[in-house]
C-alpha positions as CSV (number, residue, x, y, z in Angstrom):
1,X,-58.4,-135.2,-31.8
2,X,-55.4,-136.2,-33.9
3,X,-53.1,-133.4,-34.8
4,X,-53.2,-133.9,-37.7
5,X,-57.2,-132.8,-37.8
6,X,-56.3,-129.9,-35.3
7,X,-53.7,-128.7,-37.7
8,X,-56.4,-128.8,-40.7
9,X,-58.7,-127.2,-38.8
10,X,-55.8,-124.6,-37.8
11,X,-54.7,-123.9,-41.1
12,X,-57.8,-123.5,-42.6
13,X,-59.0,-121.1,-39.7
14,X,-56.2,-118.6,-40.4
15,X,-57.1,-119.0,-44.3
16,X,-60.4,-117.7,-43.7
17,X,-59.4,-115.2,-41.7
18,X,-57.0,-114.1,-43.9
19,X,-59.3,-114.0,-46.7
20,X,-62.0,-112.2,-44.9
21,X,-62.5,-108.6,-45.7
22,X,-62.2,-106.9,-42.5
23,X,-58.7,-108.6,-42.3
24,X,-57.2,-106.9,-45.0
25,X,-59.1,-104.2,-46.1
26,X,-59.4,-102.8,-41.9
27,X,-59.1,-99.0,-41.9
28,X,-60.6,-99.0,-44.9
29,X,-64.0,-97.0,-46.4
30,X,-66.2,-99.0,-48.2
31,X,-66.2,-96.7,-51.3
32,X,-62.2,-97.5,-51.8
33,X,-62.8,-101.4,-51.0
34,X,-65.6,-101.5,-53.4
35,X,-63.6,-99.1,-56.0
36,X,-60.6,-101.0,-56.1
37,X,-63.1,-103.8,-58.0
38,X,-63.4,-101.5,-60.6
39,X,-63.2,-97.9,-60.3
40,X,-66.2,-95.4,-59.2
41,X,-67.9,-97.1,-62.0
42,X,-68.2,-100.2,-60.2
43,X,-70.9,-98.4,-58.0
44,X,-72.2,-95.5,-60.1
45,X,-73.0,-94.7,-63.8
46,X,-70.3,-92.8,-65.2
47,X,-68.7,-92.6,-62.1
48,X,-70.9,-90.1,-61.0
49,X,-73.3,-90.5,-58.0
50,X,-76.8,-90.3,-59.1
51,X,-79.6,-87.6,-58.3
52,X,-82.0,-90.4,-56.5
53,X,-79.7,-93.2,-55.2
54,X,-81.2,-95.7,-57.6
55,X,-78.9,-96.7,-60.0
56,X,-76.3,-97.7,-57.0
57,X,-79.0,-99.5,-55.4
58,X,-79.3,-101.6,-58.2
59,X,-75.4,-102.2,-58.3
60,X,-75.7,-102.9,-54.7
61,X,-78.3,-105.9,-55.2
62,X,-76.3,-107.3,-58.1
63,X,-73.6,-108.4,-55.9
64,X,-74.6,-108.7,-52.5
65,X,-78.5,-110.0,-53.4
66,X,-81.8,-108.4,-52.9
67,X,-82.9,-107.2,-49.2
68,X,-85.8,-110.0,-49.5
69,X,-82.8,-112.5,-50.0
70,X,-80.8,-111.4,-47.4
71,X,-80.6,-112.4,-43.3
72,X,-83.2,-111.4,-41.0
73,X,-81.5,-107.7,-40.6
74,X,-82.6,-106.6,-44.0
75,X,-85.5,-108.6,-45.3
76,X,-87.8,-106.1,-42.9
77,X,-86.5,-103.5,-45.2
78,X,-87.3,-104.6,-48.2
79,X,-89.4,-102.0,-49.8
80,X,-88.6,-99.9,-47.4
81,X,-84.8,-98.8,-47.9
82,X,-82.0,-98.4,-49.8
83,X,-78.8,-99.7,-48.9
84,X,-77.2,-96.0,-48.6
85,X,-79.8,-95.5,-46.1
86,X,-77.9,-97.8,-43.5
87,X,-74.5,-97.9,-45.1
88,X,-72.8,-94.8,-45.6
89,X,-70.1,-96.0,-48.0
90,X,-67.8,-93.2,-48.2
91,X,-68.2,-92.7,-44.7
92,X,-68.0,-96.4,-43.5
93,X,-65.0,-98.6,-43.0
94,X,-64.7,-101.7,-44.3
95,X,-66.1,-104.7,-41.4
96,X,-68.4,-101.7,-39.6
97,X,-71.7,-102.3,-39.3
98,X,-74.7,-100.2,-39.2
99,X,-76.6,-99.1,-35.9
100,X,-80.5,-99.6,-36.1
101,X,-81.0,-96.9,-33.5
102,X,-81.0,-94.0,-35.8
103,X,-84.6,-95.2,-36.8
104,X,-85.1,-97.7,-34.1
105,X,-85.3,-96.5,-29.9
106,X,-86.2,-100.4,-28.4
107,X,-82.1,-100.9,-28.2
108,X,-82.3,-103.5,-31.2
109,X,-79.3,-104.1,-32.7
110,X,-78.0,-106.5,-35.8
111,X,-76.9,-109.1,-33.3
112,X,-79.8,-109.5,-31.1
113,X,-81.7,-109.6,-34.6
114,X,-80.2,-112.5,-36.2
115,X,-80.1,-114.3,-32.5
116,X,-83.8,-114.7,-32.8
């Protein structure tokens, strides 16, 4: 390869990488990533939580997509769950993912699910 190509390819590695979430937000809950768009309000009415969950499910499939539009991890769920039932926002950092085995005991995980 010419260097010129390798150096492209370089540079625009560390570009994504620099870009990516987990690169600059690491150490970071999801609640803060997410408010830092636009307040509390960004994920719930008023900036209050609400009693059943639904209104920051909503806000949830506004950005990121429905669960039936999503990878092979979360179309299963559609129906099924909410988003807060796998990611605990305030609780989560930004970049962690989910385990399935606090519903599921066959050792699946996200990877070996989107392998398939």
């Amino acid at each position: 390869m010419s260097k010129k190509l390798l150096s492209a390819l370089f540079g625009a590695s560390l570009a994504a990488l620099a870009l990516s979430p987990t690169a600059f937000a690491a150490d970071q809950k999801l609640s803060d990533f997410h408010a830092e768009s636009g307040g509390c309000e960004s994920c719930h009415k008023d900036g209050t939580p609400s009693a059943d969950g639904a209104f920051e499910f909503e806000q949830c499939q506004s950005c990121h997509g429905s669960l039936a539009e999503m990878d092979a991890v979360h179309k299963p769920h559609d129906g099924n769950l909410v988003c807060a039932d796998c990611h605990a926002v305030h609780d989560m950092n930004v970049g962690e993912k989910p385990t399935c085995e606090s519903c599921h005991d066959d050792g699946r995980t996200p990877a070996t699910i989107l392998k398939k």
